[in-house]
N, C-alpha and C positions, 0 to 999 in steps of 0.2 A: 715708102708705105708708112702711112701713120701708127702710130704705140698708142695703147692705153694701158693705163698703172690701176689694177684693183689692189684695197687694201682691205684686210680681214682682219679685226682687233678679236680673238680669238679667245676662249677661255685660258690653255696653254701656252698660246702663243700666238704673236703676232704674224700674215704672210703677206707677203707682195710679190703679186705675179704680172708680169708685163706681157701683153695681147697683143697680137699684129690684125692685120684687117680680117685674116682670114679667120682668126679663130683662135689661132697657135698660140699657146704658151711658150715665148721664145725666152723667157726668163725667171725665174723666183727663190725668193730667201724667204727662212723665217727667223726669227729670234723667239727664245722661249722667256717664260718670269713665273715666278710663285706663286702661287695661290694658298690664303692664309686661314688656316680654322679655328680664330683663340678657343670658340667652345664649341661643345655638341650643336652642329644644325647651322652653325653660320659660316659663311664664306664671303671671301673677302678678298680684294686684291690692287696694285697702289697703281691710281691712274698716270702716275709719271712714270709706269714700268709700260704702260699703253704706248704712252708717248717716245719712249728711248729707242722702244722694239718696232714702233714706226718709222722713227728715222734711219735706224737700223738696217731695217729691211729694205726701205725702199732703195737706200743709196747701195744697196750687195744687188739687188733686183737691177737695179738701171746702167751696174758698173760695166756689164759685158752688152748694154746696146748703149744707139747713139739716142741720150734722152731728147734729146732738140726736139725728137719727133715725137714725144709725147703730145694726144691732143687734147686731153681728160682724165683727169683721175676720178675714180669710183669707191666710194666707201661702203663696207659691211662689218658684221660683226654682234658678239654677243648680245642677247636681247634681254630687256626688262633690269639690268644691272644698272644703279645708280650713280652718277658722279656729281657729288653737293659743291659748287664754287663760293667762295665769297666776290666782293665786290669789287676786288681785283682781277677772278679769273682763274683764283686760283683754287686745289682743291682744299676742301676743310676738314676729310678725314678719309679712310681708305673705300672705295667702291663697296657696296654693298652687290652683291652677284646675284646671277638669276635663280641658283639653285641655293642662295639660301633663305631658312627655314624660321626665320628667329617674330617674324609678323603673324603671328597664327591670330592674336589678341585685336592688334588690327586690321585684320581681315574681315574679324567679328562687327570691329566699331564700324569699318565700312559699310557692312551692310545691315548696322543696326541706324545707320544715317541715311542710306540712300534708299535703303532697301532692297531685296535680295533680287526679287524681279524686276526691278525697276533700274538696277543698276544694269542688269545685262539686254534691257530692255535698249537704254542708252549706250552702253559702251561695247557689246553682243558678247562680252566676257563677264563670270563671277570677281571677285576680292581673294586674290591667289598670294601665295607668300611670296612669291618671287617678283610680282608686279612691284611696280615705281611710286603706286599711290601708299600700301599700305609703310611703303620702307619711308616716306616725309615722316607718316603717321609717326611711325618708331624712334625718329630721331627728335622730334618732337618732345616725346615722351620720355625719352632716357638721357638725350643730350640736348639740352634745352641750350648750354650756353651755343653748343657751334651750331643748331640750328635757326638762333639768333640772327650769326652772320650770313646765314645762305641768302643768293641773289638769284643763283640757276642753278638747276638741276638738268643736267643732261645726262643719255646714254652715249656707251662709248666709243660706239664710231663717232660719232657726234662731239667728243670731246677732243677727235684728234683731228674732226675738223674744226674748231677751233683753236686746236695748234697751228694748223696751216693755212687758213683764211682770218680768222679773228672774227669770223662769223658764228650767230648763236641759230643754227640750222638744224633740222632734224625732217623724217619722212613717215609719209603716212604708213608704211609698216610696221617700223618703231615704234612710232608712237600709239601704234595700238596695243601695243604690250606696254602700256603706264595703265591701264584701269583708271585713265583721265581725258579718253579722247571718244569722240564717237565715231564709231567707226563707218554707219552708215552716210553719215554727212560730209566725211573726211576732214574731219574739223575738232579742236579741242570742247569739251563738253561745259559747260556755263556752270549746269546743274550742280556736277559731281563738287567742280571746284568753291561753290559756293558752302554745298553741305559740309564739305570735309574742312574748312577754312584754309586752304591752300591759294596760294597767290597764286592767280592764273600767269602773270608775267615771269614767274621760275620758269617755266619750259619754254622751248623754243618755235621760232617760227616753223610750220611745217610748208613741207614740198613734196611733189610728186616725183618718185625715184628717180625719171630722167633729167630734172629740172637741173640748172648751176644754180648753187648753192653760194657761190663767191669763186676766188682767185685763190694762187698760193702767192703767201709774201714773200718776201724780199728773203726775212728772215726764215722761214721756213724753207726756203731753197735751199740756203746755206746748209743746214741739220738734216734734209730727206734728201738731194741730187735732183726734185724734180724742178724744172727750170720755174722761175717767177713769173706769175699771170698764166700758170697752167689753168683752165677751166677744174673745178672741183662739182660733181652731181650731188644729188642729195644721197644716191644710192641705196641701201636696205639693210631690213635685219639680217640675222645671217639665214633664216630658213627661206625668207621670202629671195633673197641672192641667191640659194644656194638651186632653189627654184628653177629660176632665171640660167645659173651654168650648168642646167641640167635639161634644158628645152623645154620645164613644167610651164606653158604659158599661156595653154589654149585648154578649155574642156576637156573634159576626158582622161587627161594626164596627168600623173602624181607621183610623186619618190618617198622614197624610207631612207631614211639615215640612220646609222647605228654612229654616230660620234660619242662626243659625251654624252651629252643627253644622246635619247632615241626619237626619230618624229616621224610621224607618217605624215604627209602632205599634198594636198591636192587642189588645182588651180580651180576655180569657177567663175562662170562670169555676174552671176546674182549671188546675192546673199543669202546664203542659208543660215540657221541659230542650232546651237544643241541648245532646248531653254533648260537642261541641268549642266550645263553648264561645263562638259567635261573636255571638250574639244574646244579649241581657240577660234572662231573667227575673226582675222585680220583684214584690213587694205594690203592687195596684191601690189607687186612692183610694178604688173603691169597699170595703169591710169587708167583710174575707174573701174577698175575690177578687183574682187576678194580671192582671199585662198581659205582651205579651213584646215586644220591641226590639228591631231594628237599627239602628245611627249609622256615619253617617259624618262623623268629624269636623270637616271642610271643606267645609260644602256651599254656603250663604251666605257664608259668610267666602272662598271660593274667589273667587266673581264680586266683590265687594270690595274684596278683594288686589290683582287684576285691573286696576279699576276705579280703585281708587289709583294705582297705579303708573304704570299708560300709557294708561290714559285719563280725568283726574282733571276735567275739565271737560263731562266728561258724563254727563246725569241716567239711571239704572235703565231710564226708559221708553225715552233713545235707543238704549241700549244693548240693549235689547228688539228695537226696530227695526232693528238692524246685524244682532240675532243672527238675525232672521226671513230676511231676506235673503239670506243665506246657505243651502243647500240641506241637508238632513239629509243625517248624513253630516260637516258643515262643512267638505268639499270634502276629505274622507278625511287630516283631522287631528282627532286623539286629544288627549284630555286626563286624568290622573290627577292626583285632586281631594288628594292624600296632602298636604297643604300642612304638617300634625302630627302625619304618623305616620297610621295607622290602627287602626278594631276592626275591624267587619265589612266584608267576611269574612276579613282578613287575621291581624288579631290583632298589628301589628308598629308597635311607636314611632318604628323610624328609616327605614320609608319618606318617601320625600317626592313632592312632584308633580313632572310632566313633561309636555311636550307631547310627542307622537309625530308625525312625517308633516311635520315643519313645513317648507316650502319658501317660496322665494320670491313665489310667487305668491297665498298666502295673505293677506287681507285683513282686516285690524281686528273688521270683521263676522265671518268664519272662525273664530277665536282666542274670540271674546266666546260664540259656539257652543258650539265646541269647550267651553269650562269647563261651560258650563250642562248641556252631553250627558254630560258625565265625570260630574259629580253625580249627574246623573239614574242614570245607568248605575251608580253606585256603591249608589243607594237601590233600585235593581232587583234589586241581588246582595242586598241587608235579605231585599229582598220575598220571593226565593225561597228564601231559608233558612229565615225563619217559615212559610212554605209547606210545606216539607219538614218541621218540626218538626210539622205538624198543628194549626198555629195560625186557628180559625176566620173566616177573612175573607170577606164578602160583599160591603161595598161600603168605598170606599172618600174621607174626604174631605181635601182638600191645604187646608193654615194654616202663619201664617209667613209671611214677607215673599216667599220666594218664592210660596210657596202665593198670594199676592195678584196675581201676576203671569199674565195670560190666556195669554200666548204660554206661560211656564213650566209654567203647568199643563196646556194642552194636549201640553206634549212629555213628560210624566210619564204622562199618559194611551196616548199612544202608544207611550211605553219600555214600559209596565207591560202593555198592551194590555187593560185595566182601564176602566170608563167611573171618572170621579175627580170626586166634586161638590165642590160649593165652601163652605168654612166661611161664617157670613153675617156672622163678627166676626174682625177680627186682633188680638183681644185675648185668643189662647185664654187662656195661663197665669194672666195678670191676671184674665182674668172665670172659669177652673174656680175660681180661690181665693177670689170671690166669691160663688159657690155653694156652696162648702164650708161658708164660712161660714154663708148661708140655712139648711144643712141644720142643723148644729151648733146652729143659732140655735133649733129647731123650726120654720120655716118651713115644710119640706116632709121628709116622712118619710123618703125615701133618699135616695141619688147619684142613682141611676137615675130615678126619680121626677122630682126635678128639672130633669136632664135633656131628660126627654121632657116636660116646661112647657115649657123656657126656649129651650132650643134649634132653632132655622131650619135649614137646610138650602137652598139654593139648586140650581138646575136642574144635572145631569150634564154633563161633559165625555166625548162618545165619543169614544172612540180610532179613529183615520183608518188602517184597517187595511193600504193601500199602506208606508205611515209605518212603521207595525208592524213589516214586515215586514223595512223597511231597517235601523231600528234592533236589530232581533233578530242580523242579521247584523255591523252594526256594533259590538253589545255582546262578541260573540262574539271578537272580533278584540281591543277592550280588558280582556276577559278574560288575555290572553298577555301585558299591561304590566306586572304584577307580580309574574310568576314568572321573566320577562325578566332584570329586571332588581334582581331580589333579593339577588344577589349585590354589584351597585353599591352597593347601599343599604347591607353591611355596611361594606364597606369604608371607604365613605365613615366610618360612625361611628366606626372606626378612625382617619381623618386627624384629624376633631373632636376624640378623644381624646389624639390626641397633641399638639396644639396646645396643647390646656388641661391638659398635662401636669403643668404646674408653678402652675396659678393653682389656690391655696388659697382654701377657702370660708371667706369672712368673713360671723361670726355676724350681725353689720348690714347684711352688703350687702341681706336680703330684707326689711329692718324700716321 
């Protein structure tokens, strides 16, 4: 029976899971790397940590089957995060991430060049901090000399496939998170690259998810285990993959992810627009169709942060336990998940999180709530935006490490008043790239197709409509958190900036 190798260039970490025909995950490793925040709001991370924990992973992935029978490898992974090369290939200074926050300026310039409607007119997205267009902008402007040597700019699955093709390759779901492509056309945009002076030959040629991309070399065999002249797809970002290992791939059906970020997600087969801009429309994995988006930057990384801090000796599951304990509501303390800034539905880089209501009496259990309700609450304002845009949802299923959690997914069920089933794998991204692959490979004739093979579904979560109903009013109330206190949040950016008044950006400090 044929293999296929999905690989997920991750925020934390690199995974690689090996697929058989049926479905199965008969294998996977991952390798983890650091992620850097010299200052408040930017993140940052070294694309040869991408590359080590690829070859990493896949040769611990391939070691206990027989690779020969690999027929395809499949790539996903982090979206919108930058990797500048020069003229060799190589990079010219550390990855700029999706979740950072340091372009707010040009986000401005953007769309004081393109114009505000006109940009999401063409690209059906605003000028976001995380996008790929405004981070050229930046480096432009503060590192003029290494922005000099760039030749390409790729994302980072994208970089590691040209680790192991030598190919400069990328797909229309990625590349609809550059704020440089259009996405109705499924094609890079003339316009944008014109206004903005951006070399249209930086990025790469684009493909449709299932398409080969190139081969693996010679040399790249040697570093990954996957045999030389393996087929490579073009594969996807990681939401539109993660999509894909989760059956979202027809109408009607959409997932939540609580990872790092948080997203709600849902397939369509026309184009819909939020025209404010707070929801993502992208190219679907599927060919020729869209999905549309809401993220919350902080949704996993929120309980985490958490979790580090002040409560560093205890495992997800007790913290589960603290947080059940605790009453909905978590005894009328608030949390805003804003840890980087936010998109939906805010659209603003220099919010940040807060607790509301915090008193003394509040207990560990309280607090540990409180973040997991603030999430929750923040992936319910996604829901009802795509809602409102008329994006078709029927059911709905939760992936992602929160999505793994019983208690988390019952309180999403509750926030959203939504019955929410359960993915039957936490490996969406990893295993959509290895159906990508299948498809590419001729395996199986569509996305969709494959899909409805390969895909389980586990029994519904009903929502506990008492539950519902408290959360509805307790949502209501963390709605007034961020129009509160919006004005704190500029000012603040104000003291930031006058602090770093005088510290000049050093072209190495990001290399």
């Amino acid at each position: 029976m044929a293999l296929y190798l999905g690989i997920d260039v991750g925020t934390s970490g690199t995974k690689a899971v090996v697929m058989d025909g049926t479905g199965t995950v008969v294998a996977s490793a991952s390798v983890e790397y650091p992620l850097y925040t010299p200052r408040n709001g930017w993140a940052e991370q070294d694309p040869d940590d991408w590359r080590r924990a690829a070859g990493a992973a896949s040769r611990q992935a391939l070691a206990g089957v027989d690779a020969s029978k690999v027929a395809a490898v499949g790539l996903t992974g982090q979206m919108h995060s930058s990797v500048f090369l020069d003229a060799d290939g190589n990079p010219l200074c550390r990855a700029m991430l999706w979740c950072d926050q340091r372009t707010a300026e040009e986000c401005a310039d953007i769309r004081s060049a393109v114009g505000g409607a006109r940009l999401i007119e063409l690209t059906a997205n605003p000028a976001l901090t995380g996008f790929t267009a405004p981070k050229i902008l930046w480096l432009r402007k503060n590192m003029p000399d290494v922005y000099a040597k760039v030749r390409k700019v790729l994302l980072p699955k994208d970089y590691i496939r040209y680790r192991l093709t030598g190919e400069f390759a990328t797909d229309v779901s990625d590349a609809g998170g550059t704020g440089l492509f259009n996405v109705a056309k499924r094609a890079w945009e003339p316009e944008v690259f014109e206004k903005l002076g951006i070399p249209a030959g930086w990025l790469a040629k684009v493909y449709e998810s299932p398409e080969v991309t190139g081969v693996v070399s010679d040399a790249a065999a040697e570093l990954t285990g996957i045999p030389a002249g393996t087929p490579v797809v073009a594969g996807a970002g990681d939401n539109a993959a993660a999509a894909v290992g989760t059956g979202v791939a027809r109408d009607g059906r959409a997932f939540v992810t609580v990872g790092t970020s948080g997203v709600v997600f849902a397939h369509t087969s026309r184009m819909i627009l939020d025209p404010a801009g707070r929801a993502h429309t992208f190219c679907s994995a599927v060919p020729g169709e869209w999905h549309v988006m809401g993220v919350t930057l902080a949704a996993g990384l929120s309980l985490q942060w958490f979790r580090r801090n002040f409560a560093p000796g205890l495992s997800y599951a007790r913290l589960d336990e603290l947080a059940a304990a605790s009453p909905v509501g978590a005894n009328r303390l608030l949390f805003a998940p804003y840890l980087n800034g936010e998109r939906a539905p805010w659209l603003d880089p220099d919010c940040r999180g807060a607790f509301v209501g915090l008193s003394a009496s509040h207990t560990l259990g309280d607090l540990v709530r409180a973040v997991m309700e603030g999430v929750t609450f923040s992936l319910r304002d996604c829901l009802d935006i795509m809602l409102g845009m008329g994006a078709p949802i029927d059911e709905i299923a939760a992936a992602g490490g929160g999505g793994g959690s019983a208690f988390w997914r019952g309180m999403i069920a509750d926030v959203f008043g939504r019955a929410v089933t359960t993915a039957q794998t936490q490996d969406g991204p990893a295993l959509g790239a290895a159906i990508l692959a299948a498809v590419g490979s001729g395996a199986f004739a569509s996305v969709p197709e494959a899909c409805d093979a390969l895909i389980a579904r586990g029994e519904p979560v009903q929502p506990n409509g008492a539950a519902s109903e408290e959360y509805a009013r307790a949502h209501a109330v963390y709605r007034k958190i961020y129009p509160a206190l919006k004005s704190i949040y500029a000012d603040s950016r104000s003291l930031r900036r006058e602090s770093q008044a005088n510290h000049r950006v050093n072209p190495h400090e990001s290399a």
